[in-house]
C-alpha positions in Angstrom: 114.7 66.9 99.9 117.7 64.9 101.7 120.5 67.2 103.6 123.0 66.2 101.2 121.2 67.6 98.5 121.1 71.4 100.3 124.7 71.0 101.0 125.9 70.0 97.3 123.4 72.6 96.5 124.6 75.4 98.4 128.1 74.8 97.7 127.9 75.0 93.8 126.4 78.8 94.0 128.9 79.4 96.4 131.5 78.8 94.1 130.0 80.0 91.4 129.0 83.2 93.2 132.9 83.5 93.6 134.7 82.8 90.6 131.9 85.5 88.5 132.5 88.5 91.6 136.6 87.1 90.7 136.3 87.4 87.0 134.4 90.4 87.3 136.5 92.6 89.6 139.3 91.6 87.7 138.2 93.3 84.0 139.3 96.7 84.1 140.2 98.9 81.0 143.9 98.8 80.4 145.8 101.7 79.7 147.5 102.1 76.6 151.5 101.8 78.5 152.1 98.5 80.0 154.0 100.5 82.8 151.3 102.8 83.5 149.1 99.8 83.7 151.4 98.1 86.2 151.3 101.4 88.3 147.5 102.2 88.2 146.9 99.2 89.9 149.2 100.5 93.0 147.6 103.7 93.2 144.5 104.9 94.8 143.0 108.6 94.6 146.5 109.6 93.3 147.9 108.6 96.5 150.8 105.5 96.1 150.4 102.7 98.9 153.4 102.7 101.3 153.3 99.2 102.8 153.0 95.7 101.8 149.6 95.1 102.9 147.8 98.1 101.5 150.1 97.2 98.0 147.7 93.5 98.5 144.5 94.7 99.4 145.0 97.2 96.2 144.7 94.5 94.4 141.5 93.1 92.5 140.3 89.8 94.2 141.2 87.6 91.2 145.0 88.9 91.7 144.8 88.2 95.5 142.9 84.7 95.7 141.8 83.3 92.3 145.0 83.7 90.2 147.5 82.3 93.1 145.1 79.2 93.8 145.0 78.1 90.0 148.9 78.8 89.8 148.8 76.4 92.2 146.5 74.2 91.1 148.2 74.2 87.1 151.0 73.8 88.4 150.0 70.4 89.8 147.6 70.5 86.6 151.0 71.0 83.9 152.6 67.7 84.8 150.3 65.3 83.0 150.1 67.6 80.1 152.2 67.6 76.6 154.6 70.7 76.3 152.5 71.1 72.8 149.4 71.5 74.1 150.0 74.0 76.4 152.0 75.7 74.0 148.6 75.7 71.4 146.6 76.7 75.0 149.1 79.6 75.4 148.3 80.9 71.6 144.4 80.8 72.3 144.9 82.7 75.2 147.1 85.2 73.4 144.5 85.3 70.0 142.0 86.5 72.9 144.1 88.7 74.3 145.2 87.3 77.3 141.9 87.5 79.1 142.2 88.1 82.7 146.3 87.9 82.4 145.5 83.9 82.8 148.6 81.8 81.7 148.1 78.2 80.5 148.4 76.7 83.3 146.0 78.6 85.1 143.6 77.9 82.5 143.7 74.5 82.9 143.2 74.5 86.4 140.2 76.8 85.6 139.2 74.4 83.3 139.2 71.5 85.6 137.8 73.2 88.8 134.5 74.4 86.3 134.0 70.8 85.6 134.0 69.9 88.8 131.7 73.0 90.1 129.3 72.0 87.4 128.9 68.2 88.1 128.7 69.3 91.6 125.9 71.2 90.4 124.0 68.7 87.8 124.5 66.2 90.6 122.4 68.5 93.2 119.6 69.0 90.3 119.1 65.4 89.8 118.7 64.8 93.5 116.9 67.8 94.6 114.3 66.9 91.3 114.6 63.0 92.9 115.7 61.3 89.5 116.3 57.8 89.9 119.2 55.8 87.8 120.4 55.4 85.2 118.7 58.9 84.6 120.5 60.2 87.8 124.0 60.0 85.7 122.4 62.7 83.1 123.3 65.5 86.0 126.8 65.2 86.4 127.7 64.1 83.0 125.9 66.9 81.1 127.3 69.0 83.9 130.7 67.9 83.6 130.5 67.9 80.1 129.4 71.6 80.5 131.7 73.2 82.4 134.5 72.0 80.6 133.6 72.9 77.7 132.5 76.4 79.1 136.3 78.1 79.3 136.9 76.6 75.6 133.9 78.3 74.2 134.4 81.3 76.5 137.9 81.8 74.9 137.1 81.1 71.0 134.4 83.7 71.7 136.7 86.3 73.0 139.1 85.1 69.9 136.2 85.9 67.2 134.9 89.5 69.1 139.0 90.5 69.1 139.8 89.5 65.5 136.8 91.4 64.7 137.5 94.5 66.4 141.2 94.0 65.3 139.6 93.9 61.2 137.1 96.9 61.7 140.1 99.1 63.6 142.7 98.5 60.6 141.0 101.1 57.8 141.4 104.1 60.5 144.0 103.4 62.1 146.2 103.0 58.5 144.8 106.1 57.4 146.6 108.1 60.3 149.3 106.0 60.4 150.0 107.0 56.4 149.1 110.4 56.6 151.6 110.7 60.0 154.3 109.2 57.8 153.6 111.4 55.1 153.9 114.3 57.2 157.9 113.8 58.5 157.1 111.4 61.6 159.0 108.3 61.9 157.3 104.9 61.7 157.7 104.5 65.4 156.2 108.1 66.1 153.5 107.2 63.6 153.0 104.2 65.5 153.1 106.1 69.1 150.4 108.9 68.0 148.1 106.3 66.7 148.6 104.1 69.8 147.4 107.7 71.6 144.5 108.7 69.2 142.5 105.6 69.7 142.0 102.6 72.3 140.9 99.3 70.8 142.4 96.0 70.6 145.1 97.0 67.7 146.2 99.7 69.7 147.2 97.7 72.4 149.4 95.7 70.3 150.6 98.5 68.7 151.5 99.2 72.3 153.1 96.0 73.0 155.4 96.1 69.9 156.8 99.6 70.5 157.4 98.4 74.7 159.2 96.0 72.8 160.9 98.6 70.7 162.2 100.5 73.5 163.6 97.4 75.8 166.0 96.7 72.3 164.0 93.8 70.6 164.0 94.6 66.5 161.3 96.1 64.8 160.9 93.5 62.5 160.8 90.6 65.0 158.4 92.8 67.2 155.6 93.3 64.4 155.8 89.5 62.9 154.8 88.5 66.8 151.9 90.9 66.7 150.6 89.3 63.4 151.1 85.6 64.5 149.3 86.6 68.0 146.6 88.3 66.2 146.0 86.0 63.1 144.0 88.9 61.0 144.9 87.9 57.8 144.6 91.9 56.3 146.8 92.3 59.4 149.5 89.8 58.8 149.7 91.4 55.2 150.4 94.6 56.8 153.2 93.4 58.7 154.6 91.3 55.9 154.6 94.5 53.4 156.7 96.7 56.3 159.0 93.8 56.5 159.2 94.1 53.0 159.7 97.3 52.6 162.3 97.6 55.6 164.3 94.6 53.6 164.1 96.1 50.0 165.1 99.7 51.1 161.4 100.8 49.8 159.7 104.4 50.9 157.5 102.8 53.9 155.7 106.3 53.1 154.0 104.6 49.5 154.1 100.8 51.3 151.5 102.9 54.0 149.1 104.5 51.2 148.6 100.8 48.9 148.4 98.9 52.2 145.2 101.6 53.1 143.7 101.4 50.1 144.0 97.9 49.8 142.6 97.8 53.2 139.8 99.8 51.7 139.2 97.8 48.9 138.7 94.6 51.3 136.3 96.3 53.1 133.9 97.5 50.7 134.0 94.2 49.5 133.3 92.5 52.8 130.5 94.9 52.8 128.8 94.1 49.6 129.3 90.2 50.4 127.3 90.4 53.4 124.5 92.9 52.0 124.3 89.8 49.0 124.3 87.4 51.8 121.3 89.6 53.7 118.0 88.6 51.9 118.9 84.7 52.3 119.3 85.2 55.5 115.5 87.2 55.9 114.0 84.6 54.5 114.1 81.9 56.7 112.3 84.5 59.2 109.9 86.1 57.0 108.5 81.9 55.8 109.0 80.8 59.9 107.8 84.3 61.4 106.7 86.8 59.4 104.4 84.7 56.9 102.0 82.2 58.8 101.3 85.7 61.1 100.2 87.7 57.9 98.4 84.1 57.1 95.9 84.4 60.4 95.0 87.9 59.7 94.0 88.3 56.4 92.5 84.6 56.6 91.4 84.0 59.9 88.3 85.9 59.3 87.4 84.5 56.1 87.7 81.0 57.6 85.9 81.8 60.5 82.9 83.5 58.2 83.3 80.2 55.7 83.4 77.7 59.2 79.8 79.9 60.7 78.5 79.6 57.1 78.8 75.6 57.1 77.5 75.1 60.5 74.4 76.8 60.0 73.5 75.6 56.5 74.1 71.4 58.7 72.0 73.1 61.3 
């Protein structure tokens, strides 16, 4: 094993020792106000920091080193890219919630420092395992390959386990919402109290449109945000019927109750479609897995008696 192979080696676990102990510190639960949130992270023990430096070290390590090196970096990164596509980047990062408070930019640099980490890598595999070429390319192509694609599948991950939460939160969350607007509470209040009761992703955005509220922005223009950063479809009906019904000069009260049971409705159906869906799906285990092990035991004697019986009548 050459030098050069320890040293390419050593520095890809280095670096990816750091950006997962980055990522990690920086995933906290967030409070349910945006300004509480901004003050929890300058507070310790209940004690507020009174200089500069302990306002920094405060900090998570991602805020303090990761995030200003790819601002820097994506900013560099932003200048060969089309004003499109990191407007589309910006939407992905919103549909998964804004992982990590990453901006666009910032993701592309991300993006372009894991392909290099992972070439780095694939390219210390290939020499420590002495490959010879061509098949000494296969490293740092399959590598690079990798760890580009990595963020991209990280993020439409995160985008599927949100939407999902997002769907399963809806039938609870309009329930209270209808029965606090039934009870003399103003949509906003209705909105506040659910925002209180539970913590999930579709109380966070509830959160985020009623911060909107409160800085002046219009209800209306607030809640059509949430449904294009969310992209639920049961949700984006939700918001259209309010808009509705805030247009029209409807009772929001009886726009509240159909929208639940509608809700409901979808998800009994969604229900039933995958229980139909279930047994196809066993099958393929049961013939692969389950089957050929049944097979051996109940046959594997008789073959084995049937095989002794053969050899000695030959014998």
């Amino acid at each position: 094993m050459s030098l050069l192979a320890v040293v390419i080696a050593a520095a890809a676990a280095v670096g990816v020792l750091l950006i997962v102990f980055g990522l990690t510190l920086s995933i906290s639960p967030r409070p349910g106000d945006l300004l509480e949130a901004r003050l929890a992270q300058f507070t310790e023990e209940g004690r507020a920091p009174t200089t500069l430096s302990e306002v920094e070290l405060s900090m998570p390590l991602f805020e303090r080193v990761v995030r200003p090196m790819l601002d820097g970096l994506g900013a560099f990164t932003t200048r060969f890219l089309h004003a499109g596509s990191l407007e589309g980047l910006q939407d992905r990062l919103n549909l998964a919630g804004r992982p990590w408070g990453i901006t666009a930019s910032g993701f592309a640099a991300l993006r372009i420092l894991s392909l290099l980490l992972f070439t780095c890598v694939g390219l210390a595999l290939t020499i420590v395992m002495q490959f010879e070429m061509p098949t000494l390319l296969l490293g740092p192509v399959g590598g690079g390959a990798l760890g580009y694609l990595m963020p991209q599948m990280t993020v439409s991950r995160r985008i599927k386990k949100r939407q999902k939460k997002i769907l399963l939160a809806m039938p609870s969350a309009l329930d209270l919402l209808t029965i606090s607007v039934e009870a003399g509470l103003s949509f906003d209040a209705a909105l506040m109290r659910v925002a209180e009761k539970y913590q999930n992703a579709l109380t966070q955005e509830l959160t985020q449109v009623l911060n909107e509220v409160r800085l002046g922005r219009p209800r209306i223009d607030a809640l059509d945000d949430m449904a294009k950063r969310c992209h639920v479809e049961e949700l984006t009906n939700f918001v259209q019927a309010i808009i509705q019904s805030e247009q029209l000069g409807v009772g929001i009260a009886n726009v509240l109750r159909i929208q639940s049971e509608e809700i409901r409705r979808r998800r009994r159906q969604r229900a039933e479609e995958l229980g139909q869906k279930a047994p196809l799906k066993m099958l393929f285990p049961m013939v692969g897995c389950i089957f050929p092990t049944l097979f051996i035991v109940l046959l594997g004697p008789a073959v084995i008696e049937v095989a002794h019986t053969l050899g000695g009548k030959s014998g």
